[in-house]
C-alpha positions in Angstrom: -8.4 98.0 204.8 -7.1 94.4 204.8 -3.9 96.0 203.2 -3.8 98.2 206.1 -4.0 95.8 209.0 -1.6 93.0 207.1 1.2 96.2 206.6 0.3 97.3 210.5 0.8 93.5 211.9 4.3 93.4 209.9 5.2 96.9 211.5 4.8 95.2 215.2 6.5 91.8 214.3 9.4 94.0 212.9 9.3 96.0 216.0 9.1 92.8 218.2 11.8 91.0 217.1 14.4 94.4 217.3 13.4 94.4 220.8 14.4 90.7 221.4 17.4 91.5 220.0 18.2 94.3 222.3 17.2 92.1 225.3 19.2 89.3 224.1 22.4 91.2 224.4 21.3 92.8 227.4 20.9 89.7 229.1 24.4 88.4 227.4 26.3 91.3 229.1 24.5 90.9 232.2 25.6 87.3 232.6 29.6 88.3 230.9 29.7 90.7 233.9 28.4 88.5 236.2 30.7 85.9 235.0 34.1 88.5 235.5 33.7 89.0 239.2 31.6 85.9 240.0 34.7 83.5 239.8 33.0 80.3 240.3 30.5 81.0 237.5 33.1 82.8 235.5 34.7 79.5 235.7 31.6 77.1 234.6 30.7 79.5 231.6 34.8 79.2 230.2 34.5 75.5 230.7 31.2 75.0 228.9 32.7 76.9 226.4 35.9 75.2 225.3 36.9 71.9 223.2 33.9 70.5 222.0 31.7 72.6 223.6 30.0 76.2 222.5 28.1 78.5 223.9 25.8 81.1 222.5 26.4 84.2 220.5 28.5 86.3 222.5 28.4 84.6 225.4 31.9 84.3 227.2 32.3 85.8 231.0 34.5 88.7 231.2 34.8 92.6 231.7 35.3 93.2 228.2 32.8 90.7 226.2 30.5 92.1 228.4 31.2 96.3 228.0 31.0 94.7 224.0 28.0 93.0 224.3 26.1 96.3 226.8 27.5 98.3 224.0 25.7 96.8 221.1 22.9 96.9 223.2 23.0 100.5 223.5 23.4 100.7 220.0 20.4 98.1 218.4 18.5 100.0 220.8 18.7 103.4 219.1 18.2 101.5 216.4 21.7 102.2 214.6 22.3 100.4 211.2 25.9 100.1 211.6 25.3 98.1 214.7 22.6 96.0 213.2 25.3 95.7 210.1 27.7 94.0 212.4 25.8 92.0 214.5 24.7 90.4 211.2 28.1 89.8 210.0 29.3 88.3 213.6 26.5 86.1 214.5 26.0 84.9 210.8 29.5 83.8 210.6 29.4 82.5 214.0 25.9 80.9 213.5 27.5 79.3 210.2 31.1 78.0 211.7 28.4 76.4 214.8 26.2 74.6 212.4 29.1 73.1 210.0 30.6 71.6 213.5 27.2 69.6 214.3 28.1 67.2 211.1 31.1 65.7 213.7 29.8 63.2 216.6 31.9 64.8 219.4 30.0 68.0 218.4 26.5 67.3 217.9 26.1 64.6 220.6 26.5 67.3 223.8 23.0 68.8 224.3 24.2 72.2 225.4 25.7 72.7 221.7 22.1 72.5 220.3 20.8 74.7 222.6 23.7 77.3 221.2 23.2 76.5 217.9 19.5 77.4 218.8 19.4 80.4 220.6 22.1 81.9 217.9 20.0 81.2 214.9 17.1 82.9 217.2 19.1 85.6 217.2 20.2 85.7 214.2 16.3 85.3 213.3 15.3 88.4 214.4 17.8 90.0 213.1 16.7 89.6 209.7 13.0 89.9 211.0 13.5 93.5 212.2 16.0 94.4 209.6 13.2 97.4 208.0 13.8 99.1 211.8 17.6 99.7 212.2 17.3 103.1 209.9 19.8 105.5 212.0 22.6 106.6 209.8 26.0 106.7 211.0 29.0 109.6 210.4 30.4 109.2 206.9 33.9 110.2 208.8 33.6 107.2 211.4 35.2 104.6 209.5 38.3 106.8 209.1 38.5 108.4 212.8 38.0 104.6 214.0 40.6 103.2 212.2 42.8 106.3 212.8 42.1 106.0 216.5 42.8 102.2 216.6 46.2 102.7 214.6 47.4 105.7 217.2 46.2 104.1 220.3 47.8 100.8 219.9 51.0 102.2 219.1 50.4 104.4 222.1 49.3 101.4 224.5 52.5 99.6 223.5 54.5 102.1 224.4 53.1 102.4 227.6 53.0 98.8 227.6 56.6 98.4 226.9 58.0 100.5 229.6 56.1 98.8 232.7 57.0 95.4 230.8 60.5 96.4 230.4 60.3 98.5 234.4 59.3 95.1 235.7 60.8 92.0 234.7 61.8 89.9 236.7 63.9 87.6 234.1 66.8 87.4 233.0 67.8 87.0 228.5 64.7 89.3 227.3 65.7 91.7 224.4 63.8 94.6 223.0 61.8 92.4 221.0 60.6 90.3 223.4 59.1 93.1 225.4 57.5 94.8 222.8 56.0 91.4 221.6 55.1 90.3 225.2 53.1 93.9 226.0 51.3 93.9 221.7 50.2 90.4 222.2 48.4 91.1 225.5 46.9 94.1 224.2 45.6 92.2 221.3 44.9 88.8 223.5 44.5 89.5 227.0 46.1 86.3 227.6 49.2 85.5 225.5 50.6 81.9 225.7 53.0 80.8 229.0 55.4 79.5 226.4 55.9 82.3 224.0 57.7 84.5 226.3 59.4 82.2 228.6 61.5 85.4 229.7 59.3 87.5 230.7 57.8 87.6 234.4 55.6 90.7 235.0 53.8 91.4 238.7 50.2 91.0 238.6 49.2 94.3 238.3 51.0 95.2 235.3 49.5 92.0 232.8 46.1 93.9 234.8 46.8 97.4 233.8 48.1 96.6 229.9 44.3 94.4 229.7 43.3 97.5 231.2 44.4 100.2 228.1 43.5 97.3 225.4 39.9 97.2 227.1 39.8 100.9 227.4 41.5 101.4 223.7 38.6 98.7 222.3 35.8 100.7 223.7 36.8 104.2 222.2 37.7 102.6 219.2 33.4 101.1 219.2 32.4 105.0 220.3 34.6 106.5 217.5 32.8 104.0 215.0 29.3 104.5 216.1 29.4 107.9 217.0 26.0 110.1 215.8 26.6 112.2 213.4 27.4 115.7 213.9 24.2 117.7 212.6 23.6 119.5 209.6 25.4 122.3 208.9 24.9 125.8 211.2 23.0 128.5 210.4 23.6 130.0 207.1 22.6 133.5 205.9 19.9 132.6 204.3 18.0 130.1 206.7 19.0 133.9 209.3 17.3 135.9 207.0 14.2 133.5 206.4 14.1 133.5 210.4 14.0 137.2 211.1 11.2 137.1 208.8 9.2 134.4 210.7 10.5 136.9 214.0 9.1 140.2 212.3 5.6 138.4 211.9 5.5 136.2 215.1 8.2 137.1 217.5 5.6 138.0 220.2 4.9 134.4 220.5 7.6 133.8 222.5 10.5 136.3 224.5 13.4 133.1 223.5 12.4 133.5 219.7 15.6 135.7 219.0 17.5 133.4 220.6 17.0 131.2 217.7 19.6 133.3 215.8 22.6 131.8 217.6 25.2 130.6 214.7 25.9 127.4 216.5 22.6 126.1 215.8 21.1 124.2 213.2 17.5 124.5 211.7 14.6 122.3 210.1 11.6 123.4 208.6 8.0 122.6 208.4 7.2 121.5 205.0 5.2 124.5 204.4 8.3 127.1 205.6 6.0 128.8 207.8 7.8 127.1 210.6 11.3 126.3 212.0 12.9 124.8 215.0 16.5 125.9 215.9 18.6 123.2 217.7 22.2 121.7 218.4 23.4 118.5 218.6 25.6 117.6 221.8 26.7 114.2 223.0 24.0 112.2 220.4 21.5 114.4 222.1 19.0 116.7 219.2 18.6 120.0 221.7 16.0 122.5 220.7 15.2 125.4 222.8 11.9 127.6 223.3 8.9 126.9 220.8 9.0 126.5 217.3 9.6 130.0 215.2 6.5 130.8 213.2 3.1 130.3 212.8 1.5 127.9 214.9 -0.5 125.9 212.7 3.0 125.0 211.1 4.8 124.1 214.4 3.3 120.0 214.1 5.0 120.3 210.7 8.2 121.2 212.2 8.5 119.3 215.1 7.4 116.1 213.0 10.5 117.2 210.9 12.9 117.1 213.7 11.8 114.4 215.4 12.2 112.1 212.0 15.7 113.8 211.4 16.1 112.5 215.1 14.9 109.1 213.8 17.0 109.1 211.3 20.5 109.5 212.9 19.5 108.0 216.2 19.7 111.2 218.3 17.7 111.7 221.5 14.9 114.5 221.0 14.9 117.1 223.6 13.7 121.1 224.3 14.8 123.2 227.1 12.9 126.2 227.9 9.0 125.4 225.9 7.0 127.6 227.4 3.2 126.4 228.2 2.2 126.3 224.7 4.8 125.0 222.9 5.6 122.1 226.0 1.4 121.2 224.8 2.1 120.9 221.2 5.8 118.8 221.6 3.4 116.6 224.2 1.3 116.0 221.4 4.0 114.1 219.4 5.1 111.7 222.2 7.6 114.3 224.4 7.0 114.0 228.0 7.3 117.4 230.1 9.1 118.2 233.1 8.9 122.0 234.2 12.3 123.6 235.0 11.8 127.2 236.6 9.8 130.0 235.8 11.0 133.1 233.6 10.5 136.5 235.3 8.4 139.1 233.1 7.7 142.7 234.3 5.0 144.5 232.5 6.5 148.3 232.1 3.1 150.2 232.2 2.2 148.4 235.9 5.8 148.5 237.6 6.1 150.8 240.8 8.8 151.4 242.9 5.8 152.7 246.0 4.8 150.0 248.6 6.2 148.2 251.5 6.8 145.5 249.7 9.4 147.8 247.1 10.8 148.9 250.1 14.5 147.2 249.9 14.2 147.8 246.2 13.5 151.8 246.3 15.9 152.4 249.1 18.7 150.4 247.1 17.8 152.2 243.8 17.9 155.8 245.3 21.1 154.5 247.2 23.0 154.5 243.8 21.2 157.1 242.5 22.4 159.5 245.6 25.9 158.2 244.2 26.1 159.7 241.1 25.4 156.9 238.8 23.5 157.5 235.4 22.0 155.0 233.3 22.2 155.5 229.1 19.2 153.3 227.1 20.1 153.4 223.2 19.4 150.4 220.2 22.8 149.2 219.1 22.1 150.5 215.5 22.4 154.6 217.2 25.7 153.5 218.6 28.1 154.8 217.1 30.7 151.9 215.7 33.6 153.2 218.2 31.2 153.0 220.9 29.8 149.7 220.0 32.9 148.4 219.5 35.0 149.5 222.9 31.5 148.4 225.0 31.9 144.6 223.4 35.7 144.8 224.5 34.6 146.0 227.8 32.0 143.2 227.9 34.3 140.6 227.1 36.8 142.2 230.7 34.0 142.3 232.8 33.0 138.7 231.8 32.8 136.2 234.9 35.1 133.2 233.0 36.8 132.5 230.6 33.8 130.6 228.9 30.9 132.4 227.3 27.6 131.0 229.0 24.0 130.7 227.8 22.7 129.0 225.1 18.6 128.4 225.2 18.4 132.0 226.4 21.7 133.8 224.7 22.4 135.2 221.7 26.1 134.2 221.7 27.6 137.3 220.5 27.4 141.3 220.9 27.7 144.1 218.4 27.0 142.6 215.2 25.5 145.1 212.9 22.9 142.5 212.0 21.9 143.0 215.6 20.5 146.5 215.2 17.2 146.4 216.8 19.0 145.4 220.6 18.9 147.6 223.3 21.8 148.7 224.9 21.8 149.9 228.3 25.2 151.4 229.9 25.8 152.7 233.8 28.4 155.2 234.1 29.5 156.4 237.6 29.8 159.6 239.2 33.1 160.5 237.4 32.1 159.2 234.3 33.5 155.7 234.4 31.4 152.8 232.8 30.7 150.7 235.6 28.4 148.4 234.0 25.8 147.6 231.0 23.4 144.8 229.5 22.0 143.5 226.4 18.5 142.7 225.6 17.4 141.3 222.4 14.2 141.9 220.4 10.9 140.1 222.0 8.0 141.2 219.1 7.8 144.8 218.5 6.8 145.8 222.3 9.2 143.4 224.5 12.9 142.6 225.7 14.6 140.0 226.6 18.0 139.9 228.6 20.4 138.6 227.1 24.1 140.1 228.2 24.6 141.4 232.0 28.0 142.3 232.5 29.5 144.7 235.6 32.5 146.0 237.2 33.6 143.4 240.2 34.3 146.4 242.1 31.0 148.2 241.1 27.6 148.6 243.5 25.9 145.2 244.2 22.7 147.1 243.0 23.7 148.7 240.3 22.1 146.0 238.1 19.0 146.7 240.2 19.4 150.3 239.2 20.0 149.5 236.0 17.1 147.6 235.0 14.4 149.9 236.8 16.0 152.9 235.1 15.3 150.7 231.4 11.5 150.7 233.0 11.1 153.6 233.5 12.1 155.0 229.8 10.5 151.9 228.8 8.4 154.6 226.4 11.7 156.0 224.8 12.6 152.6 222.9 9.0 151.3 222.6 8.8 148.4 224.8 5.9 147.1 227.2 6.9 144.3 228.4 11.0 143.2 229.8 11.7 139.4 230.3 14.9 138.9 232.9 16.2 136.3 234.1 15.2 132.4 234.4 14.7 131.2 237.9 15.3 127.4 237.8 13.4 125.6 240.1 11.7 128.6 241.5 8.6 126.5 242.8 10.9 124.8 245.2 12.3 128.1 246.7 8.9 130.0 247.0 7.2 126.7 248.5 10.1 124.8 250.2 10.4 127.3 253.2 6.5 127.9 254.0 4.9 126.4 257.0 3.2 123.1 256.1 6.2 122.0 253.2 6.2 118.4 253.0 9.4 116.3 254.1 10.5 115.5 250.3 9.7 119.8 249.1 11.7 120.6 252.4 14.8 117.7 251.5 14.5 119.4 247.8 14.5 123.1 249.2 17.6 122.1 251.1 19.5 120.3 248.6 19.3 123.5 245.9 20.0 125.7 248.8 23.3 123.5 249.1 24.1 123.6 245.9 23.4 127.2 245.3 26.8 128.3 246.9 28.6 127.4 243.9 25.3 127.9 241.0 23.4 130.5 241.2 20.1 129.1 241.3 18.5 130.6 244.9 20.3 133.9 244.1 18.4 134.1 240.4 15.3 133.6 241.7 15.9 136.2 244.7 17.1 138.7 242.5 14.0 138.4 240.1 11.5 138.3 242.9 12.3 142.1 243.6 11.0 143.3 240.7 7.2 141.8 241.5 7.3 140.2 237.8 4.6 138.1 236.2 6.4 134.4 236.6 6.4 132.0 233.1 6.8 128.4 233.8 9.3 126.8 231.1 9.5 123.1 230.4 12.1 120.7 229.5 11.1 117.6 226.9 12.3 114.4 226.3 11.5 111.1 224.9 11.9 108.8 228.0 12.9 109.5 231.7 16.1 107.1 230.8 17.8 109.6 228.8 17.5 112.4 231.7 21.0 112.3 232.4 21.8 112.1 229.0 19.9 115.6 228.2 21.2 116.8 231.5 24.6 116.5 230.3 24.1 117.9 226.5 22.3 120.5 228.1 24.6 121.6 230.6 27.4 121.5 227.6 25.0 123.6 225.6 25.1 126.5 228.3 28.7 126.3 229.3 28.7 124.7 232.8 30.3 121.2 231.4 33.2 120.7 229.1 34.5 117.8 227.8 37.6 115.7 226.7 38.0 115.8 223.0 39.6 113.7 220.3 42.4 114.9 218.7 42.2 117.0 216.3 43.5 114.4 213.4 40.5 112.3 214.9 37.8 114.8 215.0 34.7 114.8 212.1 36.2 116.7 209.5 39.6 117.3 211.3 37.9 120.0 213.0 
């Protein structure tokens, strides 16, 4: 018991001090930041800290000592080891170099030095103190790609460098050399000596814009070094085939179960294997999507799994799309839950096309009907491979973009013959021209979930409609009972926003979607599911703290194809790749 509590009060001194120093170097690059546009105070901090005076680790005004300082920061406080690692090495050389000046007079006699010399060694202090807490691995490949991407972008900074140097002298007597030297040295300096290159003269801006690329150059050189890893390697054959087992015993769980299959994802089991969580990593962030595959008595086993992998290599934890009883169980493990929309289910056996309130959808249903339009429902595995083949080209023309979207609820291909149990449903028009089609994947033995809807531009506005009511109403032919379509993102605010009594903040909410709907299709998803009457799901989004929001917003808007971003080149990628 004593063992216990002695172990648990070492846990929270660790933890303690890893947090001081996080807030140590926040409040170092608060005051560097303040000190590079506060000119006065900028000033007082450069004069305290030259000749025989020092000031504390780190602490030197300026854009970037400050963007240094915010960045280890960042770092400590996902609790990299790298970072820790250097940090270490800088303050204990710097905390050593300070205490072997205090043996001179001219040193240890100024008050402010001691104070230096004591906040460092504080620092240093709890360093060492919460040592046992900076666990996150880095990238085996950073090193490389870090030095790599310092080598090329110096030599492309100088070059730039060079040529405004060269555009803009005002001097007279300065060869090649001297220009090159003038633009390396303040890439490497920011301030090179007034009497090394008496022949330059350069406008103000320019000595501005070279500090510019070397602050810019330092920073990506920091990212490219402390980088998250990657992931562990995608989907393989057999983690697929142990999945479609967990699927054929539990699929009915949850309609985004298939989804799991995607080959861009990763997986980690439960310890028992009667579990599994399929996820990506994006941008540092560990995204997961739906509940856990399996049984779920296993899914704590899994998610602990992830979560410590998360740990581990200092990724940020986050699901998009729980439904109710998974968001419950990832709450249960610290996750905090934010609902995103609703996901529209129809129930095959108690869908009707009779009522008023069917009325637009009826007349637009026997409006393409009247036109000659037929509707073909097959499982890919009775297509014939010609067929199957010339409707995944003819997917791929009618595609909106040239990016594939969809990743929580996609399956990120079409046709594979591993894919057999998919439904298939085609539209043809009066002459006998496709006009249309969509893919829904497996949900248990009795369901479907969409997953591909693809049309003709020039086709019927409701031949989707038509389409989808026609896969109803054969519903019996292929087995199924229930038909999940498409996810209504903030659907809530749409049904609530415009009825009498909204509050002012619903009503500001309803019309800032409503804005932004012209380009996303947000209101038009959740208008185009409401015709069908369907049983609305609410789905969740987790995450670890409400800071990282954007964060997840970003990875998660990568994940489904809305966001792309710059990338390294290729000779600077993770495994050149």
């Amino acid at each position: 018991m004593g063992t216990g509590i002695g172990a648990g009060r070492h846990v929270l001194r660790a933890r303690r001090a890893a947090s001081l120093t996080v807030w140590y170097l926040r409040a170092v690059a608060a005051v560097n930041l303040l000190g590079a546009v506060w000119v006065s105070l900028g000033a007082d901090i450069r004069r305290h800290n030259a000749e025989d005076y020092f000031t504390p680790y780190l602490l030197t005004a300026g854009f970037t000592t400050g963007a240094f300082a915010l960045f280890l920061a960042v770092t400590m406080r996902r609790r990299k080891r790298a970072a820790w690692i250097l940090n270490l090495v800088l303050c204990g050389l710097f905390s050593a170099a300070l205490a072997l000046s205090m043996v001179w007079p001219r040193i240890h006699r100024h008050a402010q030095n001691w104070v230096s010399l004591g906040l460092t060694t504080l620092f240093l202090a709890a360093l060492l103190a919460g040592r046992r807490e900076f666990r996150a691995k880095g990238d085996r490949a950073n090193p490389r790609a870090a030095g790599l991407t310092a080598v090329i972008g110096l030599a492309v900074a100088a070059l730039i460098g060079t040529g405004l140097v060269a555009a803009t002298n005002s001097e007279r007597g300065a060869g090649f050399g001297d220009v090159v030297g003038y633009a390396v040295v303040r890439l490497v300096s920011l301030v090179p000596a007034d009497t090394d290159f008496v022949s330059i003269t350069t406008p103000g801006w320019v000595d501005v814009v070279v500090n510019v690329l070397s602050t810019l150059l330092f920073l990506l050189v920091l990212f490219v070094a402390f980088r998250s890893p990657r992931g562990r390697e995608l989907l393989c054959p057999a983690d697929e085939e142990r999945l479609r087992g967990l699927l054929g015993r539990y699929g009915g769980r949850d309609s985004l179960g298939y989804f799991a299959l995607r080959r861009d994802k990763s997986v980690i089991w439960s310890p028992s294997g009667k579990s599994a969580i399929a996820y990506r990593v994006l941008g540092g962030v560990t995204l997961a999507s739906g509940d856990p595959l399996g049984d779920p008595e296993a899914w704590p086993g899994a998610i602990d799994a992830w979560l410590t992998e998360a740990k581990e290599h200092a990724w940020v934890p986050a699901v998009m799309g729980a439904s109710e009883e998974g968001g419950r169980v990832y709450a249960r493990h610290g996750l905090d839950a934010l609902e995103l929309g609703d996901e529209a289910i129809v129930e095959t056996a108690g869908f009707t096309l009779d009522g008023r309130a069917m009325r637009t959808v009826r007349q637009a249903y026997n409006r393409v009907r009247r036109s000659g339009c037929t509707v073909r429902v097959r499982r890919h595995r009775d297509i014939p491979p010609d067929e199957l083949e010339a409707l995944v080209e003819r997917a791929g023309h009618w595609r909106d973009g040239g990016t594939e979207r969809g990743f929580s609820m996609a399956l990120g291909r079409l046709g594979d013959p591993a894919d057999g149990d998919c439904v298939m449903v085609e539209c043809q028009d009066g002459t006998g021209s496709p006009r249309a089609l969509l893919s829904f994947v497996p949900w248990g033995p009795n369901g479907l979930s969409l997953d591909v809807m693809r049309r003709d531009r020039g086709a019927d506005n409701g031949l989707i409609e038509f389409m989808v009511i026609e896969l109803i109403r054969r519903a019996p032919e292929v087995g199924v009972e229930q038909v999940s379509l498409n996810f209504a993102m903030f659907r809530s605010v749409f049904e609530r926003g415009s009825r009498l009594g909204a509050g002012p903040v619903l009503r500001l909410w309803h019309s800032l979607l409503t804005f932004f709907s012209r380009w996303w299709q947000i209101e038009s998803l959740y208008r185009a599911n409401a015709k069908f009457r369907p049983i609305w799901e609410p789905r969740y989004v987790l995450f670890g703290k409400s800071s990282e929001l954007p964060r997840i917003g970003i990875a998660g808007a990568r994940a489904e194809g809305f966001l792309g971003v710059p990338r390294l080149p290729r000779p600077l990628r993770r495994g050149g790749g």
